[in-house]
C-alpha positions in Angstrom: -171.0 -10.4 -167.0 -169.6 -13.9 -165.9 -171.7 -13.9 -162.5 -173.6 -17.3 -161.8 -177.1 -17.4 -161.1 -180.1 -20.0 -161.2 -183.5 -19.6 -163.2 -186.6 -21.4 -162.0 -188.5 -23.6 -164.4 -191.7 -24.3 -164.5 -192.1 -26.6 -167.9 -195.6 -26.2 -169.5 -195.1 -29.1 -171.4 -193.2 -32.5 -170.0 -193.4 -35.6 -172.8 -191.0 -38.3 -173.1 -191.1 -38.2 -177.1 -188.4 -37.3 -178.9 -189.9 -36.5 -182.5 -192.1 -33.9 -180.1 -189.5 -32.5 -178.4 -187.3 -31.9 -181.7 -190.7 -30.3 -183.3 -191.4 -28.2 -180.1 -187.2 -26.9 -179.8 -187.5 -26.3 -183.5 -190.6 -24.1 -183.2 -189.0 -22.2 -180.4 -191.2 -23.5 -177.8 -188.2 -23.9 -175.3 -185.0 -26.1 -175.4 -185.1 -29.9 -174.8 -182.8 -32.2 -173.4 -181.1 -35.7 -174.2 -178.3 -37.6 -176.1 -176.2 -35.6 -178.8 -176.7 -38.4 -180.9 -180.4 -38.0 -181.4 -180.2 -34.3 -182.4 -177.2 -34.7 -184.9 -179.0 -34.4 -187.4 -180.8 -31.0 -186.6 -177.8 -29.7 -185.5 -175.9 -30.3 -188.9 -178.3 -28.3 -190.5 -178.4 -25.4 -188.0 -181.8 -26.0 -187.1 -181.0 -26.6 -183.1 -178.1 -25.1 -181.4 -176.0 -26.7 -178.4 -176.9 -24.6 -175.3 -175.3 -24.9 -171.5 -172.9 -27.6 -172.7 -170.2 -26.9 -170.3 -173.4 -28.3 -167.8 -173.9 -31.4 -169.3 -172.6 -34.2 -167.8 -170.7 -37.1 -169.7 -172.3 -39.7 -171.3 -171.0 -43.1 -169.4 -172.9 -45.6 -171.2 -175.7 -47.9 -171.0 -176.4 -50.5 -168.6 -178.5 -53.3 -168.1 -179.5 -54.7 -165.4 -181.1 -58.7 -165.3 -181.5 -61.5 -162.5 -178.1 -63.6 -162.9 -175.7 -65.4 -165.3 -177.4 -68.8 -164.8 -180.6 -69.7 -166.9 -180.3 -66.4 -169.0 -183.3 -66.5 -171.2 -181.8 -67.2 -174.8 -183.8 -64.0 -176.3 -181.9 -61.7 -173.3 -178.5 -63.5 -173.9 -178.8 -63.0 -177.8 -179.8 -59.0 -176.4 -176.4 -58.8 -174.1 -174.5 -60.5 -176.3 -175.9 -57.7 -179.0 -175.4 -55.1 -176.8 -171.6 -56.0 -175.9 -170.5 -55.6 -179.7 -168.7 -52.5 -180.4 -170.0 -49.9 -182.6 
């Protein structure tokens, strides 16, 4: 009917793994949350739906967050030099 309201949750289960999250949101056990990108896949084949995306705030990026520009470690400069490269 257009009329806004909110909805208490009380998750019975909380896990940071993705392959668990997809398994549990496939099974019906709830809906899950996180980048588009991860649930392409499932999504192309119908087996998750988008929900509440007009709540769903933009994607800005990663960042990464180190010491200073001087005396970079060469493994993290190799990293943010990997991590600057488009696509």
């Amino acid at each position: 009917d257009g009329k806004e309201f909110s909805v208490a949750v009380a998750p019975e289960i909380t896990t940071n793994d993705m392959a668990l999250m997809i398994k549990l949101a496939i099974a019906g056990a709830g809906i899950t949350f996180g980048m588009e990108e991860s649930f392409r896949p499932w999504i192309g084949r119908g087996e998750l739906v988008p929900v509440l995306v007009d709540y769903c705030p933009r994607f800005a990026g990663f960042y990464l967050y180190y010491p200073n520009r001087r005396n970079v470690a060469p493994k993290l400069r190799a990293l943010v030099e990997h991590l600057r490269r488009p696509g």
